[in-house]
N, C-alpha and C positions, 0 to 999 in steps of 0.2 A: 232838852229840846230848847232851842233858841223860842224868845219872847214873841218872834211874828210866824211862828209855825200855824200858830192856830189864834183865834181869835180873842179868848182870855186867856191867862197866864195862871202861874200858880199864884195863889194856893187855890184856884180851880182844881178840877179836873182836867181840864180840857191835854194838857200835854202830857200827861201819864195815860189818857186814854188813848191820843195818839198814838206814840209809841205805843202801844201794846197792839193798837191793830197794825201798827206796821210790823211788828215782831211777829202776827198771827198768836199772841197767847191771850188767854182771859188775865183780867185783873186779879177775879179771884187765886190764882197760879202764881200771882206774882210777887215780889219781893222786892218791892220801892227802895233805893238807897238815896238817902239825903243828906245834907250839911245843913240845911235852913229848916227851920220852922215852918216855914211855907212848904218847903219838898211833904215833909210827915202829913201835914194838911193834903196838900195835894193829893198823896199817895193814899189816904185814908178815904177822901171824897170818892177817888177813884173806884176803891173797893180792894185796893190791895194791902200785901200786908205792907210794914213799913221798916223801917232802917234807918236809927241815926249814925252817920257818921261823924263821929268826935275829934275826927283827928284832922277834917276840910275845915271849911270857913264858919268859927263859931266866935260869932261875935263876944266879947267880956261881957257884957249885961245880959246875955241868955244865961238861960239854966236848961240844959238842954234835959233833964229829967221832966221837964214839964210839958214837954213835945208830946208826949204819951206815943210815944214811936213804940213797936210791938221788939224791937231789939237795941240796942245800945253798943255800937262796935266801938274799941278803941286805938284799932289800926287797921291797915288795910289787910295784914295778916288774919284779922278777929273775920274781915269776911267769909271766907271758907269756911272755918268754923260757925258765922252766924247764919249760913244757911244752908247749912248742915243741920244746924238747929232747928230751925223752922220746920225744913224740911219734914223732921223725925215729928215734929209736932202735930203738920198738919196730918201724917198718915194715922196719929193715933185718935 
């Protein structure tokens, strides 16, 4: 979501909620994918789960294990398989 969608930015809520009522799905449903620190944040406030992408814009001084993102992809291949995962998670 562009920075003047909504009126805070991430690592609000505010644009991960949008989107999702533009999508019609709950947060809880969802599966946030990020390259920032702020995205994991965001996605979390929101109430979704989250998703680091490792393989977008990850600055050298992140440690991107400290995001505490509920997945950890490392290509864009990993995504299918990462929510595939979740998926299996949340039904159980």
């Amino acid at each position: 979501m562009a920075g003047d969608t909504v009126s805070r930015g991430k690592p609000a809520p505010d644009p991960v909620l949008h989107a999702c009522r533009l999508l019609e799905v709950e947060p809880a449903d969802t599966l946030f994918v990020g390259d920032d620190r702020r995205d994991i944040e965001a996605g979390r406030a929101a109430g979704t789960a989250t998703a680091a992408a490792l393989w977008g814009y990850v600055p050298d001084d992140e440690d991107p294990t400290e995001w505490r993102a509920d997945l950890r992809l490392t290509s864009p291949a990993a995504l299918m398989t990462g929510i595939a995962d979740w998926q299996q998670r949340e039904r159980a």
